[in-house]
Structures are given as C-alpha cells and as structure tokens.
PDB file of N, CA, C and O in Angstrom:
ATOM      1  N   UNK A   1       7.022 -16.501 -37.427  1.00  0.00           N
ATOM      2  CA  UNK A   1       8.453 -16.327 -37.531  1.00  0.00           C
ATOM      3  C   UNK A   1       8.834 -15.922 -38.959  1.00  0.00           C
ATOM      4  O   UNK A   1       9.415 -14.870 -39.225  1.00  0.00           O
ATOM      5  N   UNK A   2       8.453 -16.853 -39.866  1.00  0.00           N
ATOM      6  CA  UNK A   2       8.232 -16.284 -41.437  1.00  0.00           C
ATOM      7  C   UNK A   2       7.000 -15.639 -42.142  1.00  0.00           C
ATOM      8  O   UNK A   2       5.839 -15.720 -41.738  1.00  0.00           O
ATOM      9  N   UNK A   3       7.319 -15.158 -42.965  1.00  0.00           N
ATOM     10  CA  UNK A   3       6.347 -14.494 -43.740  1.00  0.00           C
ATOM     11  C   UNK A   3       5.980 -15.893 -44.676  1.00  0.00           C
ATOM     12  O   UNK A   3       6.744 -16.854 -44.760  1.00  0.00           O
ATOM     13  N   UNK A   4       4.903 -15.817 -45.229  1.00  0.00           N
ATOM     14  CA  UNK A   4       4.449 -16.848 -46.192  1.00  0.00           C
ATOM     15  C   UNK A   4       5.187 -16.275 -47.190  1.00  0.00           C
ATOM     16  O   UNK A   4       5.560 -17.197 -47.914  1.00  0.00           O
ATOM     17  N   UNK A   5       5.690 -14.967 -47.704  1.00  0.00           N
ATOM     18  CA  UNK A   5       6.605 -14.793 -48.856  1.00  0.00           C
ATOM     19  C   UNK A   5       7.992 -15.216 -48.644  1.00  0.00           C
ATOM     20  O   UNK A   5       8.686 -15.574 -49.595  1.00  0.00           O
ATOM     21  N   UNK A   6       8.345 -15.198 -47.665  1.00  0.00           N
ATOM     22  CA  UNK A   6       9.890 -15.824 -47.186  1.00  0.00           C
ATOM     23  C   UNK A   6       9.756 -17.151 -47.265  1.00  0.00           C
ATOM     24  O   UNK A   6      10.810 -17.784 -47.321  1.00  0.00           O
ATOM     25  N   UNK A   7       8.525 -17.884 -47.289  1.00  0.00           N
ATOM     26  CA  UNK A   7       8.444 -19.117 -47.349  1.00  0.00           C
ATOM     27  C   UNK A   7       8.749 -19.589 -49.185  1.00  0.00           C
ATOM     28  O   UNK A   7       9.305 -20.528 -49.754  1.00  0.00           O
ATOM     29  N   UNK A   8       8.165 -18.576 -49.532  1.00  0.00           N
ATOM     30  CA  UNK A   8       8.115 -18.899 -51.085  1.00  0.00           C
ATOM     31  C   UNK A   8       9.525 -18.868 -51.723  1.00  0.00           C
ATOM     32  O   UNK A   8      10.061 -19.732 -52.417  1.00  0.00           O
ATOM     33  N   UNK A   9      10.059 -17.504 -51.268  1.00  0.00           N
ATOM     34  CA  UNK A   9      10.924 -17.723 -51.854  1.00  0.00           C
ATOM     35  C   UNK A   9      12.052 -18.621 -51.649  1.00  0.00           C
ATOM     36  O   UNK A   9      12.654 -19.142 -52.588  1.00  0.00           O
ATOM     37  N   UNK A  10      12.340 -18.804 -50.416  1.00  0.00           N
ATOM     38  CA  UNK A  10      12.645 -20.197 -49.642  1.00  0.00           C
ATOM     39  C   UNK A  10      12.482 -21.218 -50.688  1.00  0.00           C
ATOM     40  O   UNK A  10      13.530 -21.462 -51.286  1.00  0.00           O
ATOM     41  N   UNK A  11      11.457 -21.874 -51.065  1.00  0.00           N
ATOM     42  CA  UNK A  11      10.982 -23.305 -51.827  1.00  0.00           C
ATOM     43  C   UNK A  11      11.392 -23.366 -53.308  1.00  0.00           C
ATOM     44  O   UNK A  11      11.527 -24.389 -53.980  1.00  0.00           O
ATOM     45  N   UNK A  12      11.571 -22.063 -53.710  1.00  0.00           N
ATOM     46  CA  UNK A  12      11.578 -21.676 -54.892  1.00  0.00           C
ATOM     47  C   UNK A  12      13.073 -21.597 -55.211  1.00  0.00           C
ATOM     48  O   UNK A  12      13.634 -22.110 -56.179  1.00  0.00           O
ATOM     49  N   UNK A  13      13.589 -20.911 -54.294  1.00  0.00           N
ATOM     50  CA  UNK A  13      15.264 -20.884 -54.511  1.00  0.00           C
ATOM     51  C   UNK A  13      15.711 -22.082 -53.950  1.00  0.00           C
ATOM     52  O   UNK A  13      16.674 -22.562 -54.547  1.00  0.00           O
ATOM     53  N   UNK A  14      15.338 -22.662 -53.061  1.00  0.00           N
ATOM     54  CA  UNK A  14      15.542 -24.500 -53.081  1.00  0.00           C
ATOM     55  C   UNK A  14      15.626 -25.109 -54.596  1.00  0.00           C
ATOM     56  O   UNK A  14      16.656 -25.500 -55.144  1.00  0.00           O
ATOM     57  N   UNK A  15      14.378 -25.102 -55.117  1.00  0.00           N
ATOM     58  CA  UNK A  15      14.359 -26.384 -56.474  1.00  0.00           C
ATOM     59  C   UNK A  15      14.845 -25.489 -57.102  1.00  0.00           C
ATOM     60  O   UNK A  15      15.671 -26.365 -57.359  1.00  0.00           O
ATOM     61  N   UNK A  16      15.295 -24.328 -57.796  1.00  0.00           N
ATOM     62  CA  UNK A  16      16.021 -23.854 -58.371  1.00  0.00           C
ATOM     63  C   UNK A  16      17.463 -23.853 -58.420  1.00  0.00           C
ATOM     64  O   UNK A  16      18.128 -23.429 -59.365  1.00  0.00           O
ATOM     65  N   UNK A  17      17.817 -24.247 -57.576  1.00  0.00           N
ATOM     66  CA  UNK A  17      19.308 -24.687 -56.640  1.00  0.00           C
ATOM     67  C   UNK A  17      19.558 -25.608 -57.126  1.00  0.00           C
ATOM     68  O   UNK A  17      20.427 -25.635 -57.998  1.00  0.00           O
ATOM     69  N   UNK A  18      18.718 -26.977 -56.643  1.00  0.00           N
ATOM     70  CA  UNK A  18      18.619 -28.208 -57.273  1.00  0.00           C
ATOM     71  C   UNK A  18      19.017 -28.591 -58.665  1.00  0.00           C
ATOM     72  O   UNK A  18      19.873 -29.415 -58.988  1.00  0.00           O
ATOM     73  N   UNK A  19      18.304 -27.906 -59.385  1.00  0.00           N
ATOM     74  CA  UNK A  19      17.616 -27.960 -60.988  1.00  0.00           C
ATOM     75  C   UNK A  19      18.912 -27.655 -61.510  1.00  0.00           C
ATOM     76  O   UNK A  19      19.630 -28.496 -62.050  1.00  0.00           O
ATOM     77  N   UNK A  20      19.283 -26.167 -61.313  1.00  0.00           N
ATOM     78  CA  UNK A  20      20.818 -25.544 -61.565  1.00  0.00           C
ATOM     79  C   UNK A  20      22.423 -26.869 -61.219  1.00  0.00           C
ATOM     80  O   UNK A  20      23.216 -27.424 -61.980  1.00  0.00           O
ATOM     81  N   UNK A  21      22.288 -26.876 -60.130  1.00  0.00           N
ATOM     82  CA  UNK A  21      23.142 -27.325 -59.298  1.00  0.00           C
ATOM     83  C   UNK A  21      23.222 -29.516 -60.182  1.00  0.00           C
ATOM     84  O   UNK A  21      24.207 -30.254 -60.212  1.00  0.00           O
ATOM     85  N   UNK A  22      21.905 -29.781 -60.661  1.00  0.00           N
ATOM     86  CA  UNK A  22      22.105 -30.962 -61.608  1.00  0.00           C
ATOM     87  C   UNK A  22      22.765 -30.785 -62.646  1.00  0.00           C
ATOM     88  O   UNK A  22      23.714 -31.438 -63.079  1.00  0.00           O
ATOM     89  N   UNK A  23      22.035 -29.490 -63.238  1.00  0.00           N
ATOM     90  CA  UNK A  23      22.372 -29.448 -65.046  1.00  0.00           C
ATOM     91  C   UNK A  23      24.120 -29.513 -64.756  1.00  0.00           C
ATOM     92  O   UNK A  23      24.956 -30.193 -65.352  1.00  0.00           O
ATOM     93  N   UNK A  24      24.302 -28.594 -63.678  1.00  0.00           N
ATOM     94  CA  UNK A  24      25.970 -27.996 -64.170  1.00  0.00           C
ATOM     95  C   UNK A  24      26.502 -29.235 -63.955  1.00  0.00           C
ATOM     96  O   UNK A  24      27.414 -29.443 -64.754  1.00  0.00           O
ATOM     97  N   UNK A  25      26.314 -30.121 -63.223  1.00  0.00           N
ATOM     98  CA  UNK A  25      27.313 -31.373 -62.365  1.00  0.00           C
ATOM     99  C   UNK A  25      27.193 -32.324 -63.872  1.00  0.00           C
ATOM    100  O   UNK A  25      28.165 -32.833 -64.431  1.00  0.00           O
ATOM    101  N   UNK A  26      26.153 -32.388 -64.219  1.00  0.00           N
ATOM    102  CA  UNK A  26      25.396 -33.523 -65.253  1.00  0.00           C
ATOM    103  C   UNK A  26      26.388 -33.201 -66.285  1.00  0.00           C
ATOM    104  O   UNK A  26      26.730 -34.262 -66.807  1.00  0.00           O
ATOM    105  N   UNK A  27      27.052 -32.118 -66.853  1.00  0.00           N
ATOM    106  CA  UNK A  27      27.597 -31.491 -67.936  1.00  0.00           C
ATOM    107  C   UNK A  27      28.966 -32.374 -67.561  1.00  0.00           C
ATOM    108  O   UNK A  27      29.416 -32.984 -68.531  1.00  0.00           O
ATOM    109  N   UNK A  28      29.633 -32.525 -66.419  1.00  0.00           N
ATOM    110  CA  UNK A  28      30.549 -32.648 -66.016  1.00  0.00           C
ATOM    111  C   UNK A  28      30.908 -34.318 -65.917  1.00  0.00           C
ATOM    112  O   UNK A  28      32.067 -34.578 -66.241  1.00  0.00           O
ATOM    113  N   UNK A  29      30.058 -35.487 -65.510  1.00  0.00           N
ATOM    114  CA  UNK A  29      30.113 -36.417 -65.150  1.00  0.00           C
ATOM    115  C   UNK A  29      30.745 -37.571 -66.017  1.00  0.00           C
ATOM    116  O   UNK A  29      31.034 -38.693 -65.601  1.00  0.00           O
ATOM    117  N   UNK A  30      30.970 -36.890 -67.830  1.00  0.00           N
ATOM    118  CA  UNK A  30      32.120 -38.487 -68.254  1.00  0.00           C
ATOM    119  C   UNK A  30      33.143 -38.196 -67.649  1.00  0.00           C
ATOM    120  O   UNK A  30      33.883 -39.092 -67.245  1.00  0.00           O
ATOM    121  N   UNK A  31      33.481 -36.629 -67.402  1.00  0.00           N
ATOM    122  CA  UNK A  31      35.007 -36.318 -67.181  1.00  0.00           C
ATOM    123  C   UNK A  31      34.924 -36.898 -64.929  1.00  0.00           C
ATOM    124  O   UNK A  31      35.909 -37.364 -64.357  1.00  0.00           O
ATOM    125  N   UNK A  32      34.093 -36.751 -64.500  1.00  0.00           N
ATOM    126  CA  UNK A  32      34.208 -36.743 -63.436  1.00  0.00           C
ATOM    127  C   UNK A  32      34.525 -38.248 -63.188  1.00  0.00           C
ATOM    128  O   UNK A  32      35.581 -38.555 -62.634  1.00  0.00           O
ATOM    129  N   UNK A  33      33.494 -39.335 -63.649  1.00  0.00           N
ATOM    130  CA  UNK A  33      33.955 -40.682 -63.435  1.00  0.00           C
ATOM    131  C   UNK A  33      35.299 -41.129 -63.815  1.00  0.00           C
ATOM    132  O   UNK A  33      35.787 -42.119 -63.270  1.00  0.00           O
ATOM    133  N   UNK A  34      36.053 -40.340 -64.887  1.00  0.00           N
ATOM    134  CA  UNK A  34      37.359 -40.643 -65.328  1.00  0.00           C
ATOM    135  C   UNK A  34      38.412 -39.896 -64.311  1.00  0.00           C
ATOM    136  O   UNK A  34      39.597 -40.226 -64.275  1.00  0.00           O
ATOM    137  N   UNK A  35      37.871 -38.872 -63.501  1.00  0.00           N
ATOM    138  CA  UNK A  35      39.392 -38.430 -63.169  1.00  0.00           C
ATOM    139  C   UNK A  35      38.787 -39.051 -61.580  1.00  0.00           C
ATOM    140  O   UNK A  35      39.787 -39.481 -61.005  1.00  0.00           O
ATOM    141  N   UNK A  36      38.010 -39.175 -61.017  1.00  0.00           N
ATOM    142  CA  UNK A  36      37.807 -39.749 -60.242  1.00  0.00           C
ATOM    143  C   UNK A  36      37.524 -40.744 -59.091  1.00  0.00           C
ATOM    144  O   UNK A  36      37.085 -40.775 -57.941  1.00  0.00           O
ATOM    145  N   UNK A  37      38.230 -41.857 -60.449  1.00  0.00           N
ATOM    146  CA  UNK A  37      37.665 -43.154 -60.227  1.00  0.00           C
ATOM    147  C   UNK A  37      37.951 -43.498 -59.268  1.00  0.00           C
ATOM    148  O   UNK A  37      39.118 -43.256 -58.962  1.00  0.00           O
ATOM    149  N   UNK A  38      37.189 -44.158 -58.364  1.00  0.00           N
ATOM    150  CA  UNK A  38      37.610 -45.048 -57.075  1.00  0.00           C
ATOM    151  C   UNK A  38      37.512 -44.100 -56.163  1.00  0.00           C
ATOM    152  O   UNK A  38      38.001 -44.553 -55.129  1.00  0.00           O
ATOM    153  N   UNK A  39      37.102 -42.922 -55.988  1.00  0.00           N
ATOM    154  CA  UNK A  39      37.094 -42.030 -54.783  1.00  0.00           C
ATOM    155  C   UNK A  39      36.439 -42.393 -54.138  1.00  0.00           C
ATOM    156  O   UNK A  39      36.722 -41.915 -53.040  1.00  0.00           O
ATOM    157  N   UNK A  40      34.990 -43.503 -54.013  1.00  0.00           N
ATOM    158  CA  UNK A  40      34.250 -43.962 -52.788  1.00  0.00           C
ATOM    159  C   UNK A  40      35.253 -44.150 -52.204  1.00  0.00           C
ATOM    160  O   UNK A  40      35.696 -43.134 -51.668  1.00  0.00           O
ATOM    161  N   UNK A  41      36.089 -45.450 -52.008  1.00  0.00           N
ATOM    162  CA  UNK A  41      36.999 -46.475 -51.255  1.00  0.00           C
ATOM    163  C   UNK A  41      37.578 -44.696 -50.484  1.00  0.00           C
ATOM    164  O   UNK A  41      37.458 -44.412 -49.293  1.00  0.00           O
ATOM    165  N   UNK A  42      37.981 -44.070 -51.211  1.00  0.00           N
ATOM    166  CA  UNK A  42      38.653 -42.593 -49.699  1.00  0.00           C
ATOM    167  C   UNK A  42      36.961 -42.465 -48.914  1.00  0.00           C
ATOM    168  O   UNK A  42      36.698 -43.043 -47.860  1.00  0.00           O
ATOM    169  N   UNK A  43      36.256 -41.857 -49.453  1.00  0.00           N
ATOM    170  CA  UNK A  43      35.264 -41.825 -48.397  1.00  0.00           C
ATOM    171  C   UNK A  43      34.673 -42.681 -47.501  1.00  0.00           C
ATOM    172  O   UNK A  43      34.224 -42.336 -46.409  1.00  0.00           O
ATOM    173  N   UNK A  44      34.666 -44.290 -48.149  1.00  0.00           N
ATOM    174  CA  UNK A  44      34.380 -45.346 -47.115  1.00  0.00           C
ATOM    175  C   UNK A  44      35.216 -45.374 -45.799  1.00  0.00           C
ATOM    176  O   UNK A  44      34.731 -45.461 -44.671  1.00  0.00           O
ATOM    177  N   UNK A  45      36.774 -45.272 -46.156  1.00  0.00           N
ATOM    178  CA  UNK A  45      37.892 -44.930 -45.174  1.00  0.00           C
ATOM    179  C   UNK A  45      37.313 -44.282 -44.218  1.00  0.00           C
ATOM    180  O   UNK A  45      37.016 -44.720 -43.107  1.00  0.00           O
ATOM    181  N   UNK A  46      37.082 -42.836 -44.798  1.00  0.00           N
ATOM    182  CA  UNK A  46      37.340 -41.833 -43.732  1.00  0.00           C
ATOM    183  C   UNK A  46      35.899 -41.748 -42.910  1.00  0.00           C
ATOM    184  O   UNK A  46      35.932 -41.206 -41.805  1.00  0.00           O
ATOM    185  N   UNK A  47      34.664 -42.250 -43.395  1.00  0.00           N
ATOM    186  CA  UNK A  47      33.806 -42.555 -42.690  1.00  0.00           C
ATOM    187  C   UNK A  47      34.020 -44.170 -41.500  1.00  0.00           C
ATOM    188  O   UNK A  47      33.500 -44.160 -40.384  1.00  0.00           O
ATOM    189  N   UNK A  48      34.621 -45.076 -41.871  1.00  0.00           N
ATOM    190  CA  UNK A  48      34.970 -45.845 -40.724  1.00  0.00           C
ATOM    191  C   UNK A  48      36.033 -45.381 -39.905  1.00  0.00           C
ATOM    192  O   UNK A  48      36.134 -45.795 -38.750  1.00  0.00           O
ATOM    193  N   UNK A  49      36.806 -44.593 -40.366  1.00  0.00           N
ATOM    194  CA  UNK A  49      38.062 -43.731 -39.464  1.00  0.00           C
ATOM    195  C   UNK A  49      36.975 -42.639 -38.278  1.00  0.00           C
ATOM    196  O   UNK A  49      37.190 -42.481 -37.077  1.00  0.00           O
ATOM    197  N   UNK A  50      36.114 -42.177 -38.892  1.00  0.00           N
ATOM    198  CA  UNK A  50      35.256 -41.536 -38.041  1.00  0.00           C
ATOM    199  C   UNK A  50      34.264 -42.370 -36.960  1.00  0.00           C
ATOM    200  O   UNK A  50      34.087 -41.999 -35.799  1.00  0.00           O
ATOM    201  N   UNK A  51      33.799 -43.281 -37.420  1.00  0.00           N
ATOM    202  CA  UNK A  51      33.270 -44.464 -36.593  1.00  0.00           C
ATOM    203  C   UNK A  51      34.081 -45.134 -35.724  1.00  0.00           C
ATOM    204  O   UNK A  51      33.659 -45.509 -34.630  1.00  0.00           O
ATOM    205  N   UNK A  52      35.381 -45.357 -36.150  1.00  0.00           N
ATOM    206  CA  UNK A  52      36.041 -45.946 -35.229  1.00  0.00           C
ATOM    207  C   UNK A  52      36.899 -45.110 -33.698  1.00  0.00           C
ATOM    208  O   UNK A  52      37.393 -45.539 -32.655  1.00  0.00           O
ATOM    209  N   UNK A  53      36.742 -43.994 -34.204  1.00  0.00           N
ATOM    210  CA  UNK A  53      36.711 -42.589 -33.178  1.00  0.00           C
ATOM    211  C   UNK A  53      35.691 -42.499 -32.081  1.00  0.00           C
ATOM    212  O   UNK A  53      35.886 -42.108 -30.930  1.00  0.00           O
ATOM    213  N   UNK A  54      34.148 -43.082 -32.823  1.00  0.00           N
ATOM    214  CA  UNK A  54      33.489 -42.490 -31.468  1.00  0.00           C
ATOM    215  C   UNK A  54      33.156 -44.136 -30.761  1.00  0.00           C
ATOM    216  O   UNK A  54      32.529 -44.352 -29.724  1.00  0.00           O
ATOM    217  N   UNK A  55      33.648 -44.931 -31.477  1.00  0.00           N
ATOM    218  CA  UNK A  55      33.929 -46.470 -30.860  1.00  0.00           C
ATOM    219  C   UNK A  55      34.839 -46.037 -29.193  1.00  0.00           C
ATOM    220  O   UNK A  55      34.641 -46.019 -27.979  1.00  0.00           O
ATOM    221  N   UNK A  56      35.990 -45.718 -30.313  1.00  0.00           N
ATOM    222  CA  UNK A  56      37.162 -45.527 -28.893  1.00  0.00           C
ATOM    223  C   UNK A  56      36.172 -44.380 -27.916  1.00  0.00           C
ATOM    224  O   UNK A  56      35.928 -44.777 -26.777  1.00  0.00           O
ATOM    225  N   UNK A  57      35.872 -43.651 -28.126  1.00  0.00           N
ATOM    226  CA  UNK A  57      35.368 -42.537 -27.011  1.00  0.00           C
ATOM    227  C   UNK A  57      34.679 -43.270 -26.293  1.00  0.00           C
ATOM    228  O   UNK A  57      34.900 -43.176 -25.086  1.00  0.00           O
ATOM    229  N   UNK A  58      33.640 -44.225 -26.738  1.00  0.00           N
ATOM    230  CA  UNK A  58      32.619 -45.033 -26.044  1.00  0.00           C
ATOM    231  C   UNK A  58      33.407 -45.641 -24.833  1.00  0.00           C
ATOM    232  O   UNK A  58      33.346 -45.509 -23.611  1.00  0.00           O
ATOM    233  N   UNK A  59      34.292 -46.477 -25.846  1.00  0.00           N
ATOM    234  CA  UNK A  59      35.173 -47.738 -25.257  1.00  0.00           C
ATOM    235  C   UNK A  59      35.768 -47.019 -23.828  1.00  0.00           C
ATOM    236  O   UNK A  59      35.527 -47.636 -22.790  1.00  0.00           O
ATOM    237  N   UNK A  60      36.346 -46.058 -23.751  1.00  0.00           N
ATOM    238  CA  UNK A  60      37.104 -45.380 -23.248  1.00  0.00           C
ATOM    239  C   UNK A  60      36.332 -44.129 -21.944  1.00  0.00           C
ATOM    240  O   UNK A  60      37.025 -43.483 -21.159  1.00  0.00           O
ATOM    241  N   UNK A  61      34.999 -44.064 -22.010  1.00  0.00           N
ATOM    242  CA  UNK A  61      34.262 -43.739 -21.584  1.00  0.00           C
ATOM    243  C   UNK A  61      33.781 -44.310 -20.239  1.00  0.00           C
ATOM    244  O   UNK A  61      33.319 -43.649 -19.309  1.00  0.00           O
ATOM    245  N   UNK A  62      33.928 -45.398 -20.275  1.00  0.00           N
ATOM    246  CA  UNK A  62      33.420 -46.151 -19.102  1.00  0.00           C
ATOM    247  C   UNK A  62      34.719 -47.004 -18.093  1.00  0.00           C
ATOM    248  O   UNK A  62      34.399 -47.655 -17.099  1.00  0.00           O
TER     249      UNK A  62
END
C-alpha cells in the first residue's frame, strides 16, 4: 500500500512535527499558564457534559 519511502517520510515528518510543534509551545508557556489559568476545570466540564450525554442515550435506550 506504501512505499518504504512514504514510510520514511511519514516518521520523519512525524518527529519533526513533534520537535517543532514543542519548541514553539515551550517559548510560549509562562505567558500561557498566566492567561490561562484554570482552563482544565472548562475541559473537565465539557468532558462530563459529554459523558453524561451518552449516559442519557444508554439510559434512554432501553
């Protein structure tokens, strides 16, 4: 299905992604913890808001 060169470059532009995609965030992170603070508690939300969705479907299912 792939070429072993499609594979390469595949793996290669992966950890390069990675590598890139740290440095830039890493540059960013006193300012990010400061303007950000407390943003888990929204994502904890909206992940039990999503859980509690396929609760009801269950619930509601039978």
């Amino acid at each position: 299905m792939f070429t072993t060169g499609q594979w390469t470059f595949a793996a290669l532009f992966f950890v390069a992604f990675v590598i890139l995609t740290y440095f830039a965030y890493g540059k960013d992170k006193a300012l990010h913890q400061k303007v950000y603070k407390g943003s888990y508690k929204i994502l904890i939300g909206f992940l039990l808001f999503v859980a509690l969705l396929f609760v009801i479907k269950i619930l509601t299912k039978h």
